[in-house]
Structure formats: structure tokens, C-alpha cells
C-alpha positions, 0 to 999 in steps of 0.5 A: 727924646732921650734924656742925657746921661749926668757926668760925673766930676770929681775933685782932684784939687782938693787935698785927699782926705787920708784914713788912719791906717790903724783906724782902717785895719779895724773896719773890717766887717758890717753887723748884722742889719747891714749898717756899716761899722763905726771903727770902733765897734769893729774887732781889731785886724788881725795879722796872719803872721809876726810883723817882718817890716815896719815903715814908719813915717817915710817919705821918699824924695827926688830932688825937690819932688816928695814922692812917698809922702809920710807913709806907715804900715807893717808888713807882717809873714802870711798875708799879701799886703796889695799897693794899688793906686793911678801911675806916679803915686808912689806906689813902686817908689815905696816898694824899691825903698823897701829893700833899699833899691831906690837909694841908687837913683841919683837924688833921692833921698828918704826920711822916716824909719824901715825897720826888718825883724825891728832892726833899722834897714839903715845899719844893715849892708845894702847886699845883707837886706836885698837877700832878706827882702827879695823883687821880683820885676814888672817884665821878666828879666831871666839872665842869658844862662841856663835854667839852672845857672839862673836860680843858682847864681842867687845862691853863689852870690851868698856864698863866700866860697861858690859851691859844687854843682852837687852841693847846690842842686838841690837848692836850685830843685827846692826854688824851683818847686816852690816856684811852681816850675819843677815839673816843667822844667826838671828834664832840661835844666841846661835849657838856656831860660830865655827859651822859656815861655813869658809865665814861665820866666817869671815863675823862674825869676820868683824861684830866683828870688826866694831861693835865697829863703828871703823872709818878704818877696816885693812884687812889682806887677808880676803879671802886667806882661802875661796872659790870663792864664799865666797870670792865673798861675802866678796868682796861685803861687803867691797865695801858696808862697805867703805861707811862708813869706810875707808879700807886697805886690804892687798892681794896677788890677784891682781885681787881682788885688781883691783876689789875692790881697789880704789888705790893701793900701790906696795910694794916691799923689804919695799919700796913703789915702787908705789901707785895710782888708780888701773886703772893706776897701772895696766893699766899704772905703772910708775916704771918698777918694777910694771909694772913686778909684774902686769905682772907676771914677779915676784912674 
């Protein structure tokens, strides 16, 4: 007689337990005998690169709804800073708020403080923040022109006067060698950009967003609409462009968020539960609600 298996339950009545995030950054690696870490035993994280952005109690809410529930991390040049977590828990709210997008929805509202280079987001022009901190989007949105008019319209709309074609081509060359795509694309950049395939749109519309030479590029699931090898290729460029950019991609994979994320940050129900390197949220969480979601327990 074959015994049944025993169901796992977990609570998602009770209140999440949520791990300070300065406390998180210092779990970073397990002595040897393989004991887990106290915190403070543990060396202090250590950014790649200067801070970029800092979010300091921020809440996000949507008429009486409070979708980013107090939420603080920096964003610093040289890491990719992964938001994982189920649908609805504040994860996108949290990156569009990050270049002011989310304030053109009708109702919201935020509270808390956005700082870029430690200069309020709040006192920038709205137009002067989205240059700094470029989106790239879930599904890839190339516009109905050329390959080359796509990339370059970014650079006319900073410009006050619209350049030459000659002034700005090797702008448009520079974006799009960064975005990996140059080489494909170099002999036919009067193309019309949606006759190119699904990876290579959105390799375009990254060449798009950093040809502006942002300091953060925002990613909202780059590659849920693309297949593996597409999505390999993009997972390769985001590791080449945080040389120079801080990233903040937002990712239902956790396998991609393991392999590209330098920290990660659990969301659940617009609180932070968790963030830390990814080693130490997938190997080693600190609250029982991240360790069920790396699990599989929900989702």
C-alpha cells in the first residue's frame, strides 16, 4: 500500500516577516564547517560601483490601494539589482516610480524620497529624469520606422535643434554595438525595425534606451516574450552593459535572477521581505516567506 504523500501549507494570512535590507547586504557568505552566518559576523556587502539612486521609505498608492508598501534600497553603477516576487506585489509599481513613469496614472500618489546622484527626483523635470534612468519594456515596442530612425529619435529628442544625419550616425553605431546588434543590422539600417526578429527588437529598443547614455537602464521582463536563446543573448548583454550603468530588472525567472542578478530583492504584497546577494537569497534567506517562494512553495 503506497503511503500519500504529506501537503505542504503555508500561511499567507499572517503578516510577512520582512528582513532589514542593510541586515540582508551583510549575510553574504557561510564559514567554514558550513554553520550559517549571524549577520554580524558576516563582512559587509560591497557595491560594485558609486550609489546612482537611493529609495528611501517609499510608498506607491493607487487611490486607497498601497502597492509599495515602505520600501528602501540604493541602486548603485556595476551590479544588477533583480526584483522577483508573485504578480501584484509591487514589483513593476516600484521600478516605473523609479523614472517617475507611475505618476501619469491617474490616482496615484507616492510618498517617501527618490534621490538620483543625491539630487531629489521630485525637483528634476520629469523629461530630464527619464533620459538619466532609461525602461526598457516587457514586450518589445520598436516604432514604425527605420532601424536607424528608432535609435536615433532618442538622441533628436535631447537635442534642441534635430541634428544632421551625419552628426548623429555614429551615435546611432555606438547604441547599437552596445546593444549587441551592429553587426546584424549594419548593412540595412533603413530596415523598417518591425521586420526584425523578436530578440532583435528588443536588443533595438535597449540600443534605444542607453543611446541617450543613461546612468540606470530599468528592465521590466526583457525576455518573458522571447525564446532561450534570445533570452540568452540579452542575459549576455545585461552582464556587459553594467560595466557601465546601473541595472534594475524586474523578472518572474528566478533562474535568470540567480544568474545575472548581483542582489536580489523579494517582494511580496508591496513589502520588501528580503534583499541581499543572490547566493545568500537563494542559498541562505533570512525570512521563511523567501525561503517558500525560491522553493516553489508559492508563487
Amino acid at each position: 500500500m503506497s503511503s500519500v504523500p504529506p501537503i505542504r501549507r503555508i500561511s499567507t494570512e499572517a503578516a510577512p516577516t520582512v528582513v532589514d535590507a542593510a541586515t540582508a547586504d551583510r549575510w553574504v557568505s557561510a564559514p567554514a564547517g558550513g554553520e550559517q552566518p549571524s549577520p554580524k559576523d558576516a563582512p559587509p556587502y560591497v557595491p560594485a560601483g558609486a550609489e546612482r539612486m537611493r529609495v528611501e521609505n517609499m510608498s506607491v498608492f493607487f487611490g486607497e490601494n498601497e502597492a509599495v508598501k515602505k520600501v528602501s534600497v540604493s541602486i548603485h553603477t556595476g551590479e544588477v539589482l533583480a526584483l522577483i516576487g508573485p504578480s501584484g506585489c509591487g514589483k513593476t509599481t516600484l521600478l516605473r516610480t523609479l523614472n517617475r513613469l507611475t505618476e501619469l496614472t491617474p490616482g496615484a500618489r507616492r510618498t517617501g524620497r527618490i534621490t538620483l546622484d543625491e539630487s531629489n527626483l521630485d525637483l528634476m523635470e520629469a523629461t530630464h529624469v527619464r533620459r538619466r534612468v532609461s525602461m526598457v519594456f516587457q514586450q518589445p515596442n520598436p516604432f514604425p520606422m527605420s532601424i536607424f530612425d528608432n535609435v536615433a529619435y532618442a538622441l533628436r529628442e535631447q537635442s534642441r535643434q534635430r541634428p544632421k544625419k551625419a552628426v548623429i550616425a555614429p551615435l546611432v553605431e555606438d547604441a547599437l554595438r552596445r546593444a549587441g546588434l551592429w553587426d546584424e543590422v549594419k548593412e540595412n539600417l533603413d530596415r523598417p525595425a518591425l521586420g526584425l526578429s523578436g530578440g532583435q527588437q528588443q536588443r533595438l529598443c535597449i540600443a534605444r534606451a542607453i543611446a541617450t547614455r543613461p546612468e540606470v537602464l530599468l528592465m521590466d521582463e526583457p525576455c518573458s516574450a522571447l525564446d532561450p536563446i534570445s533570452t540568452k543573448v540579452i542575459e549576455e548583454l545585461i552582464s556587459d552593459l553594467r560595466k557601465d550603468l546601473a541595472i534594475v530588472i524586474v523578472t518572474h525567472n528566478m533562474q535568470q535572477a540567480r544568474r545575472i542578478g548581483d542582489r536580489v530583492a523579494f517582494m511580496y504584497l508591496g513589502d520588501l521581505i528580503e534583499l541581499g546577494t543572490a547566493e545568500q537569497v537563494f542559498e541562505r534567506p533570512m525570512a521563511q516567506r523567501t525561503k517558500d517562494y525560491v522553493l516553489g512553495a508559492f508563487g
